[in-house]
C-alpha positions in Angstrom: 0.0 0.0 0.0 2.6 2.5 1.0 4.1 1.7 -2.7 0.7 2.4 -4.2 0.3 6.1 -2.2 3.9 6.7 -2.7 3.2 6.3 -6.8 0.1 8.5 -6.4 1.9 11.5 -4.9 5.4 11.2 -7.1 2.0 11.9 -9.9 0.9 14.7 -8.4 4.4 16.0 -7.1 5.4 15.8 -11.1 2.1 17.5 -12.0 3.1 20.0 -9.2 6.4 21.1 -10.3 5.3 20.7 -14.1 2.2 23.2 -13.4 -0.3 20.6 -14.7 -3.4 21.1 -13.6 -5.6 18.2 -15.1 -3.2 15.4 -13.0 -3.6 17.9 -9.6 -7.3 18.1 -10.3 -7.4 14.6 -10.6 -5.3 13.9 -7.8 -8.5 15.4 -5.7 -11.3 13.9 -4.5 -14.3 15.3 -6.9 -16.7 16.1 -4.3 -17.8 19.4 -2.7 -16.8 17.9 1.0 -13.0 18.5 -0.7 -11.1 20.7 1.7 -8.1 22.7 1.1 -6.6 25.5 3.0 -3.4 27.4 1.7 -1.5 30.1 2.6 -3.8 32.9 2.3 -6.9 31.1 0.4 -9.1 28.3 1.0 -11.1 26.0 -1.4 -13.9 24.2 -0.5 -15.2 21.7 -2.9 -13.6 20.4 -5.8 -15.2 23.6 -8.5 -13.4 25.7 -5.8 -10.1 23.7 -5.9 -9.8 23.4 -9.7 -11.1 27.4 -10.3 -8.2 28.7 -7.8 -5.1 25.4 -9.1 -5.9 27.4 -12.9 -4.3 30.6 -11.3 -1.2 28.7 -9.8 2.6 28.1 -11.2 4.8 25.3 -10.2 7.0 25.1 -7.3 10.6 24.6 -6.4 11.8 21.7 -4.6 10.5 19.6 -1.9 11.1 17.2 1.5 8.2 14.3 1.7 7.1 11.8 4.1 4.6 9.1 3.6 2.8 7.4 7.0 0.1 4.8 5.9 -2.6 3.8 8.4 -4.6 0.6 7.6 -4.6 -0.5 3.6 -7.1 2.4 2.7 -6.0 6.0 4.4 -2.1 7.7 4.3 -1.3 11.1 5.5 1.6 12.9 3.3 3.7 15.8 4.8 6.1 17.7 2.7 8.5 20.7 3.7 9.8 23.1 0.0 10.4 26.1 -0.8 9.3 28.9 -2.8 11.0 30.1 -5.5 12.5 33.7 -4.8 11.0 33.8 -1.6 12.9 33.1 1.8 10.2 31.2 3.9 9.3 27.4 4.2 6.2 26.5 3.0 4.6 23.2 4.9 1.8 21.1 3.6 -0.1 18.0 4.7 -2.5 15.8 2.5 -4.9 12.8 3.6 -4.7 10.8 0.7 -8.0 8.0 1.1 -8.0 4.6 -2.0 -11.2 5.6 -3.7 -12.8 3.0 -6.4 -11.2 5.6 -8.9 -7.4 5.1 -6.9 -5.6 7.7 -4.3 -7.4 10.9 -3.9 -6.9 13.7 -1.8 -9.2 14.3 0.4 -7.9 17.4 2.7 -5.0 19.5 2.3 -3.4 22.0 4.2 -0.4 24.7 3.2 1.5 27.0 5.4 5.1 28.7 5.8 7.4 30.1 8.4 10.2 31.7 8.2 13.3 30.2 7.4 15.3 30.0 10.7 14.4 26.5 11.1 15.6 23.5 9.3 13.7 22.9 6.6 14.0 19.6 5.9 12.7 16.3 7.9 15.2 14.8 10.3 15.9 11.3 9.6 
């Protein structure tokens, strides 16, 4: 299972850093209970989520980790950075097996300032 989340996000961290929106939109659960909250917006529902992902860019690089609990539900936290800007952005996805495959069913992004480490310790 943790193979089969792990192939699911290296997708959507592709898609990320590529800037291509139809493999994020996918990645997401399509149902208005999809949450996400980022830095200074949040979506709620998945016409929210793909109206506010056809403003974004890609993004720089990134620190993951990948807990699986049970054979159906995984919780994915990544550290990265923002290009040109000197803070540490920090996001957190439940990922749920769907009939469909992996989606994402909540997601959270914030930073903070760049006096800590940035990335996970091992």
């Amino acid at each position: 299972m943790h193979a089969e989340v792990s192939a699911a996000f290296a997708r959507y961290e592709a898609a990320l850093l590529a800037g291509d929106h139809a493999v994020l939109n996918e990645s997401f659960w399509a149902s208005p209970a999809t949450v996400r909250f980022g830095i200074a917006d949040h979506q709620q529902g998945i016409d929210e989520l793909r109206a506010w992902r056809a403003t974004q860019g890609p993004l720089d690089g990134r620190d993951t980790r990948i807990t699986t609990f049970g054979t159906d539900t995984a919780v994915v936290t990544t550290l990265f950075r923002y290009p040109g800007r000197p803070v540490v952005g920090r996001q957190s996805q439940t990922w749920v097996r769907m009939p469909a495959g992996w989606r994402i069913v909540s997601a959270h992004v914030s930073e903070i300032s760049t006096e800590i480490d940035w990335q996970f310790r091992p």
